[in-house]
N, C-alpha and C positions, 0 to 999 in steps of 0.2 A: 504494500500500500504506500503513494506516495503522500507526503506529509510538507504542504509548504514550508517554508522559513516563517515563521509569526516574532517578526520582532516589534520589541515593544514602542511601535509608536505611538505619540500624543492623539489624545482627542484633539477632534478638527475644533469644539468652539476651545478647546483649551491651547491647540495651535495658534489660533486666532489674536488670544490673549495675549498668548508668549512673541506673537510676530508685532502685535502692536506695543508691547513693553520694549521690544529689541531696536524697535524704530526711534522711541525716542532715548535709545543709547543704555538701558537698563543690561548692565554687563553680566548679572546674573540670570536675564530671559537668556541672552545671548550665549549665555553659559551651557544651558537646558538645553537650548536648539540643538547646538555640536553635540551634548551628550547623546540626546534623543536622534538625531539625526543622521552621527558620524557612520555607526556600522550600517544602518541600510543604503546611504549610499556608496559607502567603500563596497557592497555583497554587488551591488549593481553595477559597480564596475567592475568588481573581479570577475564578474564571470563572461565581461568581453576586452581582458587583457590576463596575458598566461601569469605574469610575475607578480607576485600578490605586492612586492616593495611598489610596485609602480600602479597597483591599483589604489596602493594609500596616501601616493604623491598626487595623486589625479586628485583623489577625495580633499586632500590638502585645500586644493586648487580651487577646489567648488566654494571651501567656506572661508576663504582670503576672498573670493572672487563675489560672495553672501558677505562678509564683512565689510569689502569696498561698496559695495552697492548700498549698506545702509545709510551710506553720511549722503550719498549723493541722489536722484529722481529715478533711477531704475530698479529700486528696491524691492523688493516683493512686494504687492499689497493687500492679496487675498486670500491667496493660495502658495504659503511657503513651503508645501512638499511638493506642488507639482512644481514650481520655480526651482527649489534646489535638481529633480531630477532630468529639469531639462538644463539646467548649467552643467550637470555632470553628462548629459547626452552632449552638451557641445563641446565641454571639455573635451571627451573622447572622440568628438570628429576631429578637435584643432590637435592633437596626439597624434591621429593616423594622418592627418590630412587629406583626408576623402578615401583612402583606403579602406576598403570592407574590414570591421574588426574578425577574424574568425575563431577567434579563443572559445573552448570550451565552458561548459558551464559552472565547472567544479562544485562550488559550493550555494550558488545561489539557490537551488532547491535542497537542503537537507532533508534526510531522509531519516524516518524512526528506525529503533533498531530492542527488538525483543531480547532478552535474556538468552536464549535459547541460541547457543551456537548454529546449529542447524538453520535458527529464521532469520537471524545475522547474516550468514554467508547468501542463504538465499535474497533475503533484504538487499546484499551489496550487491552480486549480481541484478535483480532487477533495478538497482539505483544507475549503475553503471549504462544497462540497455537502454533505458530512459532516458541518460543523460547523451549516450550516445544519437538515440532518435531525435531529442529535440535538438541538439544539435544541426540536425539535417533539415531543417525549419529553415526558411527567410530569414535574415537577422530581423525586420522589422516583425515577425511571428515569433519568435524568443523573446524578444522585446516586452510585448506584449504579455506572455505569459509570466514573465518574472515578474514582471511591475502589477500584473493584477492578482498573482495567486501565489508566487513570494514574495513579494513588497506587499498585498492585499490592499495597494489604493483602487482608490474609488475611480469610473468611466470618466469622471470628470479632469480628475488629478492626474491619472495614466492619458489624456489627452493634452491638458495643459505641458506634460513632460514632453511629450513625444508630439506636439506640435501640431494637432490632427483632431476633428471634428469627434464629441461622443459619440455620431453616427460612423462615423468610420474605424472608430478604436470598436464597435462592437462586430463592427464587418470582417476587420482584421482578426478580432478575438475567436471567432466564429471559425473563421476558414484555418487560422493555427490549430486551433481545439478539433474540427477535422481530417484536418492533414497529420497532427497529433496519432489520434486515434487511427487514419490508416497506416502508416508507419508504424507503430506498436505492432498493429494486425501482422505485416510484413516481416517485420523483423520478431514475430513470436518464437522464441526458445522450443527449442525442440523436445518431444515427449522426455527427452532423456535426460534431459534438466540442461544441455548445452547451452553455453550462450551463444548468440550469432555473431 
């Protein structure tokens, strides 16, 4: 079974709070932000750059580049998770510089793991096929799926990040989550418990 990433982000009106405390320079909102904010988007960029050092310089980048924007008109003002995860989507274009990122997933979806050696090993083999299939996805179909069912934002927020109509973040959500599911089909393990 797979099992999102649930990290703990803020409530959005508590978001809300803590984005209009940080605007007018409150250095302990600004504090909570990075805390609450840092690991889900360093997960979201590690899992489209290989070297986890350079997914935390990226992430760096994001809240130097969140911290410059408060003193000056470009600052977030609504929406501070979809704002940080489209500064970290451009960070990672201005990195490649239009180059397809094609880094695996590694850890952006973790996976549970039973007690039981036997549902462990089987657990990693099926984390491994998974990870291998959604790999095989569009980048902007990964995309999608990390930011809504392991980041677990909202159509709204996984729009605002990724630049693109609710109507279309559910188009694209739709046709990944099918393309998803027939590649699992495809690449199903064989009776003999093999992986593909």
């Amino acid at each position: 079974m797979i099992l999102p990433i649930l990290l703990a982000l803020p409530d959005l009106p508590d978001e809300d709070r803590l984005l209009r405390r940080a605007r007018r320079g409150d250095r302990q909102a600004i504090a909570r932000i990075y805390e609450s904010f840092f690991e889900p988007v360093y997960q979201f960029l590690r899992w489209r750059v290989s070297d986890p050092a350079l997914a935390e310089d990226l992430t760096s980048e994001v809240f130097v580049k969140f911290l410059t924007a408060l003193q000056g008109e470009n600052a977030p003002r609504d929406t501070l998770r979809g704002w940080l995860f489209r500064v970290a989507r451009n960070v990672l274009t201005d990195h490649y510089r239009g180059a397809p990122p094609t880094s695996p997933l590694d850890e952006a979806m973790p996976f549970a793991h039973d007690v039981d050696l036997e549902a462990d090993t089987d657990a990693a083999l099926d984390a491994e096929r998974v990870r291998r299939v959604v790999g095989m996805l569009a980048p902007d179909q990964q995309e999608v799926l990390v930011l809504r069912f392991g980041q677990m934002m909202s159509l709204q927020d996984t729009a605002d990040s990724m630049g693109k109509s609710v109507s279309a973040i559910k188009s694209l959500q739709f046709r990944a989550v099918e393309m998803l599911r027939r590649l699992l089909a495809e690449n199903e393990p064989e009776a003999t418990g093999g992986l593909i």
